[in-house]
BALOBA-1460 file (C-alpha; in Angstrom, 3 decimals):
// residues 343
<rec num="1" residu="x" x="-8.455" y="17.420" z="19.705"/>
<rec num="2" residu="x" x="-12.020" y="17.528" z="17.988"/>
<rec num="3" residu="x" x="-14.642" y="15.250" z="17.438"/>
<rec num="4" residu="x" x="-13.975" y="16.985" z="13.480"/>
<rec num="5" residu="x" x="-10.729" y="15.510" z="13.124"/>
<rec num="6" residu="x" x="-12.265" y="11.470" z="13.240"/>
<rec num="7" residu="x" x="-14.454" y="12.881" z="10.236"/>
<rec num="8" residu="x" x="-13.800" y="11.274" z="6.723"/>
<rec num="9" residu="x" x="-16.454" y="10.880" z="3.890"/>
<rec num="10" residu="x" x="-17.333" y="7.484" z="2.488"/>
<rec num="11" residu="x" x="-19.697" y="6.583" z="-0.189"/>
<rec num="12" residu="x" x="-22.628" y="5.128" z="-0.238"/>
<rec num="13" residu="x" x="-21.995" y="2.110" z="-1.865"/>
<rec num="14" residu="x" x="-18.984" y="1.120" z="0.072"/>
<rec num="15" residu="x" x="-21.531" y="0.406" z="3.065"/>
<rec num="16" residu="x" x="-22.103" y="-3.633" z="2.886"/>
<rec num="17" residu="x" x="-25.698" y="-4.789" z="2.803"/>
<rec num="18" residu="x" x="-25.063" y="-8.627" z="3.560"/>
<rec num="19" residu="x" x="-21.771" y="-10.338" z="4.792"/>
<rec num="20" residu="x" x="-18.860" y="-12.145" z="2.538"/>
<rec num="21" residu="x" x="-19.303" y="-15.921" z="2.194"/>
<rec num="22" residu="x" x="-17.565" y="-17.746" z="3.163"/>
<rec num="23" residu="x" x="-17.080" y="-15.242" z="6.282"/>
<rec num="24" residu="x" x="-12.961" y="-15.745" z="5.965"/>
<rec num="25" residu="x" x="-13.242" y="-14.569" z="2.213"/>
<rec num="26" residu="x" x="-13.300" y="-10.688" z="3.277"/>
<rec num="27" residu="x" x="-10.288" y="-8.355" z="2.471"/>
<rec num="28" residu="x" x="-7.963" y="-7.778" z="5.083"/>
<rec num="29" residu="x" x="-6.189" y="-4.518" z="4.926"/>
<rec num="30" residu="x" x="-2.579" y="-3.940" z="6.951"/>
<rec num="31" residu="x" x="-1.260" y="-1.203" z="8.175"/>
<rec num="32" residu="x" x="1.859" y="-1.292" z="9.685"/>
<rec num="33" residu="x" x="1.453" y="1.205" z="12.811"/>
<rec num="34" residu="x" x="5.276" y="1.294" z="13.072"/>
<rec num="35" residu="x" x="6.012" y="2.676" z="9.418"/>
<rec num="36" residu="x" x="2.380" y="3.270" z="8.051"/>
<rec num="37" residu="x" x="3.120" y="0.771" z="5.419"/>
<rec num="38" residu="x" x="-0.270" y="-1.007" z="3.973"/>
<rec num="39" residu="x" x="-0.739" y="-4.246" z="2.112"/>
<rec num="40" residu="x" x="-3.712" y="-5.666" z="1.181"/>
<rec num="41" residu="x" x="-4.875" y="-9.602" z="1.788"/>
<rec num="42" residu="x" x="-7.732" y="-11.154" z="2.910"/>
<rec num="43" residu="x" x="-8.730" y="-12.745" z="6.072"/>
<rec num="44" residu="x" x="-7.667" y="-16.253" z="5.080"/>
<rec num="45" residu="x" x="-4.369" y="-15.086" z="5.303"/>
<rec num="46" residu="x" x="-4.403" y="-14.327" z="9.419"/>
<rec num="47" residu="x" x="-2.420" y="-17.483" z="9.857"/>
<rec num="48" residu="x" x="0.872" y="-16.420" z="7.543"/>
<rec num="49" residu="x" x="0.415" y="-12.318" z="8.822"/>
<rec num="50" residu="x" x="0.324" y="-13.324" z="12.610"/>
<rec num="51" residu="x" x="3.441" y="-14.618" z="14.641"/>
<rec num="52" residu="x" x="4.020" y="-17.852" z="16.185"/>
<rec num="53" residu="x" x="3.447" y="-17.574" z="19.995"/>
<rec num="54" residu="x" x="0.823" y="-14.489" z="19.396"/>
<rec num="55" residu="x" x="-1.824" y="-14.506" z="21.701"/>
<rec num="56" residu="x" x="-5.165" y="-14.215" z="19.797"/>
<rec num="57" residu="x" x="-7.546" y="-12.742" z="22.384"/>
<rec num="58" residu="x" x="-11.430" y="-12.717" z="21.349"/>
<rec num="59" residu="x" x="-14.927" y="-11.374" z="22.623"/>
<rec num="60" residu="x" x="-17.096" y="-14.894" z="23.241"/>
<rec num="61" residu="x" x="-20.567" y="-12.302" z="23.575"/>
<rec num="62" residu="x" x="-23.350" y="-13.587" z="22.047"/>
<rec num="63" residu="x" x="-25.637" y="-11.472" z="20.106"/>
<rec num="64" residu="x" x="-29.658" y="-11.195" z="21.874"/>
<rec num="65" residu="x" x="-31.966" y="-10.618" z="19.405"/>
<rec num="66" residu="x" x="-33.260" y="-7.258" z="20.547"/>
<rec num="67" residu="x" x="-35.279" y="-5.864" z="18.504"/>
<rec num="68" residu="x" x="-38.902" y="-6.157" z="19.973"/>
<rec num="69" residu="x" x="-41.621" y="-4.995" z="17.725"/>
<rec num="70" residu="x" x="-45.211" y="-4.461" z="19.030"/>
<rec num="71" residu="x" x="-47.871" y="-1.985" z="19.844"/>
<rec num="72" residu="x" x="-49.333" y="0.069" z="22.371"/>
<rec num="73" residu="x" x="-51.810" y="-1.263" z="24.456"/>
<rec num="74" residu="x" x="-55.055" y="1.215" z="24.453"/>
<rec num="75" residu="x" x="-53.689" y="3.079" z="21.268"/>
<rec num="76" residu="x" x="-52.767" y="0.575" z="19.187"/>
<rec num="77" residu="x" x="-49.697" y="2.590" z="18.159"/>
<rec num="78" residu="x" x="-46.658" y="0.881" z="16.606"/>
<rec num="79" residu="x" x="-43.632" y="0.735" z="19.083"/>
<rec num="80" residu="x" x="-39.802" y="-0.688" z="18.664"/>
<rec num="81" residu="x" x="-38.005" y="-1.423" z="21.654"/>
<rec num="82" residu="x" x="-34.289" y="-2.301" z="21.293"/>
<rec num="83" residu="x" x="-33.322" y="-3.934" z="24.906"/>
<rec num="84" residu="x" x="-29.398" y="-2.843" z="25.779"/>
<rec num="85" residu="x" x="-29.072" y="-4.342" z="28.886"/>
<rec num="86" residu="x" x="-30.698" y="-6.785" z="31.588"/>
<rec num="87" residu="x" x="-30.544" y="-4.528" z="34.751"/>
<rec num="88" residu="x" x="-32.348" y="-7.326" z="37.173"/>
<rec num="89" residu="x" x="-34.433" y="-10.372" z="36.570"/>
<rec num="90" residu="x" x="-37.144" y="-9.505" z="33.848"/>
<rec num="91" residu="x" x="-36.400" y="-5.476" z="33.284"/>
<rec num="92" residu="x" x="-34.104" y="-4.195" z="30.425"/>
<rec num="93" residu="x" x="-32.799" y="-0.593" z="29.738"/>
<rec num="94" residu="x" x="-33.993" y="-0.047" z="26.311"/>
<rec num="95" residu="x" x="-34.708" y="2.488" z="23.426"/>
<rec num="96" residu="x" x="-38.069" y="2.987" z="22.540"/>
<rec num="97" residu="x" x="-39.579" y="4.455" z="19.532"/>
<rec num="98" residu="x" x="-41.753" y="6.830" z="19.283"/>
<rec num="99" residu="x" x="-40.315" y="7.614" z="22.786"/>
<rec num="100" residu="x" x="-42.926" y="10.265" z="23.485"/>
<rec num="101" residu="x" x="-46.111" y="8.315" z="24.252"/>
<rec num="102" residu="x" x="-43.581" y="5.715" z="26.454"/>
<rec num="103" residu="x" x="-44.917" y="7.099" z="29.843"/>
<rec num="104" residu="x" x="-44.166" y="5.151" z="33.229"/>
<rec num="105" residu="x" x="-47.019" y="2.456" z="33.536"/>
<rec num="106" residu="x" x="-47.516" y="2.067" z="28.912"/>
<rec num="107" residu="x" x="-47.562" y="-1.413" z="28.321"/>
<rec num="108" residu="x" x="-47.119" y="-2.694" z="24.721"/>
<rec num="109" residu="x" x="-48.039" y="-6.276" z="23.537"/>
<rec num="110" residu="x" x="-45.293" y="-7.194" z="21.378"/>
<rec num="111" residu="x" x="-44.576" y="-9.727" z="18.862"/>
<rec num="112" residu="x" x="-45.585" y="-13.388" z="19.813"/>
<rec num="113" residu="x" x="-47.717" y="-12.537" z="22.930"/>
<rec num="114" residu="x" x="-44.342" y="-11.284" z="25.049"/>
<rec num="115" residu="x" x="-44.939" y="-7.901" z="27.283"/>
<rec num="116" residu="x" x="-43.370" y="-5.150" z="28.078"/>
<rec num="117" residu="x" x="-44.592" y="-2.207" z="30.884"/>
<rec num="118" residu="x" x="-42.559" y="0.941" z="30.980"/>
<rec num="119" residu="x" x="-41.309" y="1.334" z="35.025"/>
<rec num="120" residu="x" x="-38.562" y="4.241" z="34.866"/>
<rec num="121" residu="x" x="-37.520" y="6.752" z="32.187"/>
<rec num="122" residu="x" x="-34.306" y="8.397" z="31.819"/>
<rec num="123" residu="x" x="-32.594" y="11.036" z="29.378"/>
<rec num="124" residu="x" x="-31.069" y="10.491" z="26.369"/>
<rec num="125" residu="x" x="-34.669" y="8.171" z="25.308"/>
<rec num="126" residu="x" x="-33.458" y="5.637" z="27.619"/>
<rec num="127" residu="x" x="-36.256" y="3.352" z="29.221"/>
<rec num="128" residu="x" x="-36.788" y="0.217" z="31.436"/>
<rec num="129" residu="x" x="-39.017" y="-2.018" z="30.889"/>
<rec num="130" residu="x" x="-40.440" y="-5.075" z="32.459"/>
<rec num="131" residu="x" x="-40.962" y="-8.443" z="30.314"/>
<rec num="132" residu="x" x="-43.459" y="-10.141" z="30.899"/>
<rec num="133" residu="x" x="-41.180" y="-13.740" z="29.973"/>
<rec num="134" residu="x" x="-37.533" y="-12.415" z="29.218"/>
<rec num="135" residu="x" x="-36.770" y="-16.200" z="28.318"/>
<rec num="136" residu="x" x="-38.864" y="-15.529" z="25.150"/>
<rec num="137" residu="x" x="-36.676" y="-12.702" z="23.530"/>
<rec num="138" residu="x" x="-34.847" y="-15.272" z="21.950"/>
<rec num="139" residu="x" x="-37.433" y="-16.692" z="20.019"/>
<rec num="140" residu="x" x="-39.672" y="-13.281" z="19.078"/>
<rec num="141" residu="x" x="-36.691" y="-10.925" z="18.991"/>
<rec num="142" residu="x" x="-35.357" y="-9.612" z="15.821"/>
<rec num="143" residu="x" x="-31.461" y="-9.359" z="15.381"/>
<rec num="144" residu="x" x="-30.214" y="-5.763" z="16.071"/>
<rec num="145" residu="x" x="-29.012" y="-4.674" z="12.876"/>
<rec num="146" residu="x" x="-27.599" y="-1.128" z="12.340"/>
<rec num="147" residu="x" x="-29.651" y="1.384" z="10.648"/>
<rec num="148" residu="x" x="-27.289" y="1.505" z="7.769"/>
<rec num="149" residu="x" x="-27.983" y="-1.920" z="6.623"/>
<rec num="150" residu="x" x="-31.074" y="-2.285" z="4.852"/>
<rec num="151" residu="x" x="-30.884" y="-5.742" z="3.423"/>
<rec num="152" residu="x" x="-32.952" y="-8.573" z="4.931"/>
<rec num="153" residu="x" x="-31.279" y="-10.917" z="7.273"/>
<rec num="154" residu="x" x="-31.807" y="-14.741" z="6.266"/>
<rec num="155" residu="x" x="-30.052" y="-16.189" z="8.922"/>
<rec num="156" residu="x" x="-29.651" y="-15.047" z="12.608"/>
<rec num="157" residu="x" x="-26.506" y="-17.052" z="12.736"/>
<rec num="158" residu="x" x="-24.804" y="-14.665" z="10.220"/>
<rec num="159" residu="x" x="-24.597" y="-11.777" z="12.716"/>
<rec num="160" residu="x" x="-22.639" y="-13.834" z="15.562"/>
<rec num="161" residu="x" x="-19.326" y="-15.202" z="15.884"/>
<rec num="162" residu="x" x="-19.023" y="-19.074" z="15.673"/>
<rec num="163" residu="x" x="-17.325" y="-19.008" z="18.847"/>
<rec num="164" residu="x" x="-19.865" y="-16.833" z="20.655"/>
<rec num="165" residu="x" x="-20.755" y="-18.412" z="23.762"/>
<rec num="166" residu="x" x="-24.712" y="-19.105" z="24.324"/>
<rec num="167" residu="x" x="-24.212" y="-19.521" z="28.081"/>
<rec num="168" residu="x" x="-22.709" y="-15.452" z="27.144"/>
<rec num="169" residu="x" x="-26.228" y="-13.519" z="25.538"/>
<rec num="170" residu="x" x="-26.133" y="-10.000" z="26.182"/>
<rec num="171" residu="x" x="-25.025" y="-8.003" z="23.273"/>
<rec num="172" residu="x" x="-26.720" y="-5.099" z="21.793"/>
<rec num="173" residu="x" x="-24.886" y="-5.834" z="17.983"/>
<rec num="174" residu="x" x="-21.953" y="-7.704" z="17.396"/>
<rec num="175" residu="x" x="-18.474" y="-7.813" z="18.127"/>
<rec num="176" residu="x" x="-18.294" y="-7.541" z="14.008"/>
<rec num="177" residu="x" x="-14.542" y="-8.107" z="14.065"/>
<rec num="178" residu="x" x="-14.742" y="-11.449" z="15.081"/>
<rec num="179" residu="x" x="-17.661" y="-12.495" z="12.241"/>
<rec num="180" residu="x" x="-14.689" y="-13.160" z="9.622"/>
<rec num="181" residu="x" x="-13.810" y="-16.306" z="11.331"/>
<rec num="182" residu="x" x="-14.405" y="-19.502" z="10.548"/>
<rec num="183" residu="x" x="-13.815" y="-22.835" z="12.567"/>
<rec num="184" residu="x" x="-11.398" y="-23.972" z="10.294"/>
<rec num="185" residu="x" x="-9.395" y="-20.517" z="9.968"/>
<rec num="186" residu="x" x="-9.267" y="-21.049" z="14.179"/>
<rec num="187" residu="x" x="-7.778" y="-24.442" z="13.785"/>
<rec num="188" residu="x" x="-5.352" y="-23.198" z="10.801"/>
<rec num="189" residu="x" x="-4.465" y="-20.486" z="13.446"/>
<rec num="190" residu="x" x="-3.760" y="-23.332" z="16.456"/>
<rec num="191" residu="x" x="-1.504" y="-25.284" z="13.763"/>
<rec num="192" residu="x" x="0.297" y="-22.053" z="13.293"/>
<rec num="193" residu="x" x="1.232" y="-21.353" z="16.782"/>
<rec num="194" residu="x" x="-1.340" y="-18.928" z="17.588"/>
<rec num="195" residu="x" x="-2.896" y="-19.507" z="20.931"/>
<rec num="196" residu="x" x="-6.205" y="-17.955" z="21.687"/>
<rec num="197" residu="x" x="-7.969" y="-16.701" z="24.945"/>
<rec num="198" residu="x" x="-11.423" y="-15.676" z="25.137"/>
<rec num="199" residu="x" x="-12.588" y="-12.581" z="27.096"/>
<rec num="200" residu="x" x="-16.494" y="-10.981" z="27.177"/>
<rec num="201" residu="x" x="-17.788" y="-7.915" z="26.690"/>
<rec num="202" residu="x" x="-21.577" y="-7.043" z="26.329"/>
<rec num="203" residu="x" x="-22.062" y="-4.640" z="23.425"/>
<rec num="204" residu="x" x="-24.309" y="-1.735" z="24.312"/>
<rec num="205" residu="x" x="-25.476" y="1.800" z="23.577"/>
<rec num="206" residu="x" x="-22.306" y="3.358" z="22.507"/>
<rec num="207" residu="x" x="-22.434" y="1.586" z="19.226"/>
<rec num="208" residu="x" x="-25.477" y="3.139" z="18.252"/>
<rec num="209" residu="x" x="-24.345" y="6.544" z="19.389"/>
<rec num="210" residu="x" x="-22.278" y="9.322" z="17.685"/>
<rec num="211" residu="x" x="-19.986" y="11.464" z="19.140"/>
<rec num="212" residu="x" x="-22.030" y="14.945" z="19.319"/>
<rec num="213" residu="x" x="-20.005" y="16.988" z="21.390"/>
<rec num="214" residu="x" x="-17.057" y="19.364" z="19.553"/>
<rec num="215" residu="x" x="-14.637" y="18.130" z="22.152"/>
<rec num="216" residu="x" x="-14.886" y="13.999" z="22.359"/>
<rec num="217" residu="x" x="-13.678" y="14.104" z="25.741"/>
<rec num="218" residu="x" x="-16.886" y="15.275" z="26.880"/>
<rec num="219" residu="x" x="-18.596" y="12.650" z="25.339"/>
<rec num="220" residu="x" x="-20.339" y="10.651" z="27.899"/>
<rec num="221" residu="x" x="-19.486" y="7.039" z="27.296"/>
<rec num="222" residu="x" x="-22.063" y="4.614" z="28.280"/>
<rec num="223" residu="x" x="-20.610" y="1.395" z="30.481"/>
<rec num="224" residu="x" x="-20.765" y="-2.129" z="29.793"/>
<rec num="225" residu="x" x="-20.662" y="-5.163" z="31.083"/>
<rec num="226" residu="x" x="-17.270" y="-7.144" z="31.053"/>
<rec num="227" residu="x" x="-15.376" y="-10.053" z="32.076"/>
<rec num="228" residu="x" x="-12.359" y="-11.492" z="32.211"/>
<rec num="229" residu="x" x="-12.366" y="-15.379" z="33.110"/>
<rec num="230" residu="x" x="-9.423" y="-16.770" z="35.178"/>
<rec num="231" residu="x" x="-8.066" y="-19.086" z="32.184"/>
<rec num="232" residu="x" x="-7.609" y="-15.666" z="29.522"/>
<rec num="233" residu="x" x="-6.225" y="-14.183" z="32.758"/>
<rec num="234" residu="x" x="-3.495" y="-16.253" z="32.840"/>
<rec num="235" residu="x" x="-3.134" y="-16.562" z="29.280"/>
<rec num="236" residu="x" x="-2.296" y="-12.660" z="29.213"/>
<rec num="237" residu="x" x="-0.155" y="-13.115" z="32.141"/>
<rec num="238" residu="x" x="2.234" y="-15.701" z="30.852"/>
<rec num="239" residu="x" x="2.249" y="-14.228" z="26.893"/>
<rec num="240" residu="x" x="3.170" y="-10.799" z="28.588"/>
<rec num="241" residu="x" x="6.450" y="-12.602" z="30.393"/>
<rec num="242" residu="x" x="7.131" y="-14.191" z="27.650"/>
<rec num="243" residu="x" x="7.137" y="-10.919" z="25.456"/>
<rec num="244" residu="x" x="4.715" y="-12.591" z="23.238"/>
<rec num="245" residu="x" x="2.210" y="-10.266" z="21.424"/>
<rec num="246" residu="x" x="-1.400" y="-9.644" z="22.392"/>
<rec num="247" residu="x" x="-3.976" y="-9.432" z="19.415"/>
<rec num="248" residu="x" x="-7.234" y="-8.234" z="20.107"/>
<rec num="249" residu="x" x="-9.875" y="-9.262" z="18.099"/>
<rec num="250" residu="x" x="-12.470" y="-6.025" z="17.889"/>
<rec num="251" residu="x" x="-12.256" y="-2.550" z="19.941"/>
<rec num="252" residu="x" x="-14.465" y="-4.624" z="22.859"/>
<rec num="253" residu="x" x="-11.721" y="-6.729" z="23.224"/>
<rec num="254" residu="x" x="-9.280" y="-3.926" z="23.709"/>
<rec num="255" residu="x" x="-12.029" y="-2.739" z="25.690"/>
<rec num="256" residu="x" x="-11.839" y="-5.886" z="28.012"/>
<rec num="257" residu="x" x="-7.825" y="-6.090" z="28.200"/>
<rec num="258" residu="x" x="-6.710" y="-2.132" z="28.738"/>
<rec num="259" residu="x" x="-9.939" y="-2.197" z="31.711"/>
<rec num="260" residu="x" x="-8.465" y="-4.870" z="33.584"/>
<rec num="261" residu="x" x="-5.141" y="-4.267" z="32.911"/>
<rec num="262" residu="x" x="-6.073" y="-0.022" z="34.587"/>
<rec num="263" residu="x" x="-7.365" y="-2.167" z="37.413"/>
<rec num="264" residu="x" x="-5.135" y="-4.188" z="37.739"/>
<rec num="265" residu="x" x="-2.735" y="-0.663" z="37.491"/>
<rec num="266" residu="x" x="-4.331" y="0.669" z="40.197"/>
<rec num="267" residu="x" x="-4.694" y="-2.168" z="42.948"/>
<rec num="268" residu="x" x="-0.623" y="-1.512" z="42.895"/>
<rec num="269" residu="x" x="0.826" y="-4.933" z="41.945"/>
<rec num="270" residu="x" x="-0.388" y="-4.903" z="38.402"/>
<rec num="271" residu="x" x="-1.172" y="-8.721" z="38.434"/>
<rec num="272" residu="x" x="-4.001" y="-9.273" z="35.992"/>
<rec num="273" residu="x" x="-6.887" y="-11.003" z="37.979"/>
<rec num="274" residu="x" x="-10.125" y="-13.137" z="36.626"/>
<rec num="275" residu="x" x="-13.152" y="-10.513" z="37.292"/>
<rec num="276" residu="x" x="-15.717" y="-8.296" z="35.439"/>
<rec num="277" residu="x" x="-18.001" y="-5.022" z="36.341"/>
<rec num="278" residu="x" x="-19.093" y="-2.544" z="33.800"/>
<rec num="279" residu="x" x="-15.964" y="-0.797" z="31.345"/>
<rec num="280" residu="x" x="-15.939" y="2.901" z="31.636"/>
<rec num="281" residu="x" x="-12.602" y="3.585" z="30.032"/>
<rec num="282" residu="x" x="-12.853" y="5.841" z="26.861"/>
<rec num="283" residu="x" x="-9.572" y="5.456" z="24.985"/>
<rec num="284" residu="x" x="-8.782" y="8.629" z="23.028"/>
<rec num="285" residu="x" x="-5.391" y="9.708" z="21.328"/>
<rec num="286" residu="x" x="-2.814" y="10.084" z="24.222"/>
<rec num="287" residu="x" x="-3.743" y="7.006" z="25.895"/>
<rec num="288" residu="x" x="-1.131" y="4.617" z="27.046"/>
<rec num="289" residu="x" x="-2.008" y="1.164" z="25.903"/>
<rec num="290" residu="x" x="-0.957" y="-1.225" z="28.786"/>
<rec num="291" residu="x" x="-1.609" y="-4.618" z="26.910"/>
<rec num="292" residu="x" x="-2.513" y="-4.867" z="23.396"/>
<rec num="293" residu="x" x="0.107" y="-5.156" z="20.803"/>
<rec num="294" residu="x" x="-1.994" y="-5.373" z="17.634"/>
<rec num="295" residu="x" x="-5.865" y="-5.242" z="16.656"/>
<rec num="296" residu="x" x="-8.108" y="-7.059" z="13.963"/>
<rec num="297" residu="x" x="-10.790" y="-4.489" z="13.488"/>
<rec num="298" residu="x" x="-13.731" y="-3.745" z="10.636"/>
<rec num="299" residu="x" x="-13.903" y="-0.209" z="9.317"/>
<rec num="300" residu="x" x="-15.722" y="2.124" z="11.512"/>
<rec num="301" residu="x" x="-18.419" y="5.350" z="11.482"/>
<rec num="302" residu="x" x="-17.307" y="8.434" z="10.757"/>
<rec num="303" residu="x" x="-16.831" y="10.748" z="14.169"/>
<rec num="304" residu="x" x="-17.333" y="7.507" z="16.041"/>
<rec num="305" residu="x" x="-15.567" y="6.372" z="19.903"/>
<rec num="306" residu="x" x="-14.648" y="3.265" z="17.523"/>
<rec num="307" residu="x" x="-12.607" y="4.955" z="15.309"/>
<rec num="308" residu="x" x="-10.911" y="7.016" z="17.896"/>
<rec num="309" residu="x" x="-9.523" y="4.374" z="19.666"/>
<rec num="310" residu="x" x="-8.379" y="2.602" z="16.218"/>
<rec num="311" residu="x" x="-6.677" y="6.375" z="16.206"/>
<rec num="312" residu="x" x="-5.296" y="6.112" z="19.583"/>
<rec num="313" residu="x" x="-3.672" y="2.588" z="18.563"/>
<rec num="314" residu="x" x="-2.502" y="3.513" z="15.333"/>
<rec num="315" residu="x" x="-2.498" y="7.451" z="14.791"/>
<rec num="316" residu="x" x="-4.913" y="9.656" z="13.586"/>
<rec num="317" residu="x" x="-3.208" y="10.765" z="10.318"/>
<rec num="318" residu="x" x="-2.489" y="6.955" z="9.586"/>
<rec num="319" residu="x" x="-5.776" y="5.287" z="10.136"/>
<rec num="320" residu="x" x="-7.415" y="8.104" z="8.202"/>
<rec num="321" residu="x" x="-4.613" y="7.310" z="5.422"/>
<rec num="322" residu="x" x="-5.442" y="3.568" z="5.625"/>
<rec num="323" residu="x" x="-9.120" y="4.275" z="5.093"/>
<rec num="324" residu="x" x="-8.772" y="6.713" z="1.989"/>
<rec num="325" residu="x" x="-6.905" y="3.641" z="0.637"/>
<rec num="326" residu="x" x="-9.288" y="1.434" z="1.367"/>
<rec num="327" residu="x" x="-11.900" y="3.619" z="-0.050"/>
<rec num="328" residu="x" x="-9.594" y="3.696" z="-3.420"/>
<rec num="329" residu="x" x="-9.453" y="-0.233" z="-3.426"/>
<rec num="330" residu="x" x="-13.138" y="-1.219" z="-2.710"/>
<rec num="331" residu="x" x="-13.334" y="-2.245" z="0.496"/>
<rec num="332" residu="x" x="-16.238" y="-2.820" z="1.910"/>
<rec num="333" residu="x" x="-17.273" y="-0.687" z="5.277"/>
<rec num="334" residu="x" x="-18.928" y="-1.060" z="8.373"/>
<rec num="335" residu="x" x="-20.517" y="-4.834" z="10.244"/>
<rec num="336" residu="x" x="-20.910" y="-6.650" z="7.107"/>
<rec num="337" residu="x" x="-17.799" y="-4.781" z="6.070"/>
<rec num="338" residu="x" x="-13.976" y="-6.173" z="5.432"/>
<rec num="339" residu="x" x="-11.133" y="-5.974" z="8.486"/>
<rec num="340" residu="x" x="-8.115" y="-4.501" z="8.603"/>
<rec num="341" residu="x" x="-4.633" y="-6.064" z="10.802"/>
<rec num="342" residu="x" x="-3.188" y="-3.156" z="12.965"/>
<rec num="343" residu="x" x="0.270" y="-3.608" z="14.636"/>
């Protein structure tokens, strides 16, 4: 297996700029993982393409807006932090551009009179940084778009869920699966049987990082944080006995589930408990999946952990297929991009 065999091209103007409205107008394309058999809908049509009795199972992380713009104090310099993750009360592991002059001990004012002092430095142009008033992020912070996406942002809103959870901030981007949904597409899916369970994962580095090395499985994945609450514990639990399927909404979710169900594995009962900690598992080809039974995804980077473990759900070959396909048909890639149904 090499990191060359998740590469595809895609052209430029299949990238989406700016999201669908309304969000549940996207194209939705199918693939059958069974036969490799695609069809092509869009994602008002969930309700009619699941089952009655699925289990929908979605990532409630809400979106920080971490993007901190500012500038050196002493210098005056231009710096961009982008805060991944809150390590303790009031310092963040971050990225920081230009990284170079982002000694131990810089401070840089940023935007709207927030702080932030460099205190460690690690490889891979990872900081920490100390805020000065981490409660003000939310109101200075700029949404964390991807560096493909070029197109102004109008509203915040547009780049989380409608069922992300504010009591749940900690994302680094967004679960971009779940932005398709709408409330009323979640209540079509409740009068069509379709029960849901929510699960959280913090999005982090890894979504901003290609796969360098030749071999993927010496990629170093970066952890992060997850949690599964007691009532989407029990949800899984009883949809499992029932031989009901499991749908993950997004790779986090899959994430979430195939992590707890390993540990779950491996304390020797294999009874799914509430819990959390930070997700290590990097699911490649080969891996054994131990809950998830299909996956509502978005189309993902070239060479990317994301696309690898669409491959290990689906098969290389035929998710490679599926995207030359939707290439062909206009899809549109990426966050802002249109889903596909696997299973």
């Amino acid at each position: 297996m090499r990191t060359s065999d998740f590469d595809y091209s895609l052209p430029r103007e299949s990238i989406a700029q700016t999201p669908v409205e309304p969000r549940d107008h996207a194209r939705l394309l199918r693939l059958d993982r069974s036969t490799g058999a695609l069809s092509h809908h869009h994602f008002y049509d969930l309700p009619s393409l699941l089952r009655k009795g699925d289990l929908l199972v979605l990532n409630d992380s809400r979106v920080l807006p971490a993007r901190l713009y500012g500038r050196r104090a002493g210098t005056g310099g231009q710096v961009e932090l982008l805060l991944l993750r809150r390590e303790r009360p009031g310092v963040w592991q971050c990225l920081g551009r230009p990284g170079r002059g982002l000694r131990v001990g810089a401070m840089v004012e940023c935007d709207g009179g927030l702080q932030a002092r460099v205190v460690e430095r690690g490889g891979d142009g990872l900081l920490w940084v100390e805020l000065s008033d981490e409660a003000r992020v939310e109101q200075v912070g700029r949404m964390p778009l991807p560096p493909y996406i070029h197109a102004p942002l109008l509203d915040k809103e547009r780049y989380q869920t409608v069922y992300a959870d504010r009591r749940k901030t900690g994302s680094a981007a967004a679960p971009t699966a779940g932005l398709h949904f709408t409330p009323e597409l979640l209540e079509r899916l409740a009068g069509a049987g379709v029960e849901t369970a929510y699960v959280t994962l913090h999005v982090g580095l890894d979504t901003f990082r290609p796969v360098e090395e030749d071999d993927p499985r010496e990629h170093k994945l970066h952890t992060e944080f997850w949690e599964m609450p007691g009532a989407a514990a029990e949800a899984v639990t009883r949809a499992r006995a029932e031989g009901r399927r499991i749908v993950a909404v997004g790779t986090t979710t899959v994430r979430t589930l195939e992590q707890a169900a390993l540990l779950a594995e491996q304390a020797g009962d294999g009874a799914l408990r509430a819990g959390g900690g930070w997700a290590d598992l990097f699911i490649l080809p080969g891996h054994r999946f131990r809950l998830v039974d299909a996956l509502v995804t978005n189309f993902h980077l070239p060479r990317s952990s994301l696309l690898m473990l669409v491959s290990a759900f689906a098969g290389r070959e035929r998710v490679l297929e599926a995207y030359q396909a939707a290439v062909e048909a206009g899809y549109r890639f990426y966050s802002f991009g249109d889903a596909m149904l696997v299973g």
